[in-house]
N, C-alpha and C positions, 0 to 999 in steps of 0.2 A: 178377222183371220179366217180362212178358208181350210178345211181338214178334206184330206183323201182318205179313203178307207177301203181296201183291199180285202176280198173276203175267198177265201180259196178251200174247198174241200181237204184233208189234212191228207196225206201221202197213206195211201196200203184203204182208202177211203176208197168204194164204187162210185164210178162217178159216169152215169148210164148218160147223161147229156152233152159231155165231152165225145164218149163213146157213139153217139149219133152225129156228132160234127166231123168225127174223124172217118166216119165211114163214107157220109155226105160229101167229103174232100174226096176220097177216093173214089168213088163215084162221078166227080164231074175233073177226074184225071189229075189230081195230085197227088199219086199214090207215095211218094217221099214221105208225108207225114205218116207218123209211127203213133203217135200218141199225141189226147187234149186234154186238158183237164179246162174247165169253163168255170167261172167263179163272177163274181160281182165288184163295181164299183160305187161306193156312195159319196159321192159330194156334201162336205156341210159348210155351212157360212154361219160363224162363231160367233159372239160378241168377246172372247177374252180377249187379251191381252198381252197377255205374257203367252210364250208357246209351252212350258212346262206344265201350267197351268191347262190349259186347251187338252195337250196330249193326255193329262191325266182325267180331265172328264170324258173326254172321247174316249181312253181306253173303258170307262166305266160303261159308256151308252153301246160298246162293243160286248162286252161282256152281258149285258141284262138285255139285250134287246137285238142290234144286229147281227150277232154272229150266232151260230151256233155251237157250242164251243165244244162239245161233247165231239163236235165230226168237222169241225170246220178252224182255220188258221186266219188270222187278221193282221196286218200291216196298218199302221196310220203314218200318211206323211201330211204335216202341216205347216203351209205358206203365211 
């Protein structure tokens, strides 16, 4: 099984590297964008089996290790 993980700065959160790409856009004349928030994707290659099973140890390797969870939000989709 394959897991997506989505890791995103949590909303009302600074996000100064979003903030560097959106000015960079305006800069090279997209001035439309308003706002970026920039966040991470981690790919895993699973050995479970069942997906209930998968999604509950990835949300654990989310919580101890990939996310930051005090400032940061997480999604997991798994194939």
């Amino acid at each position: 099984m394959k897991a997506r993980v989505h890791v995103m700065l949590k909303d009302g959160v600074l996000d100064p590297q979003g903030e560097a790409i959106r000015h960079a856009l305006g800069a090279l004349g997209f001035g439309s964008v308003e706002g970026v928030r920039q966040g991470k994707v981690i790919e895993l290659d699973l050995k479970a089996t069942e997906q209930a099973a998968a999604e509950a140890e990835v949300a654990q390797m989310c919580e101890k290790l990939l996310a930051n969870t005090v400032i940061e939000k997480y999604t997991i989709e798994i194939a």
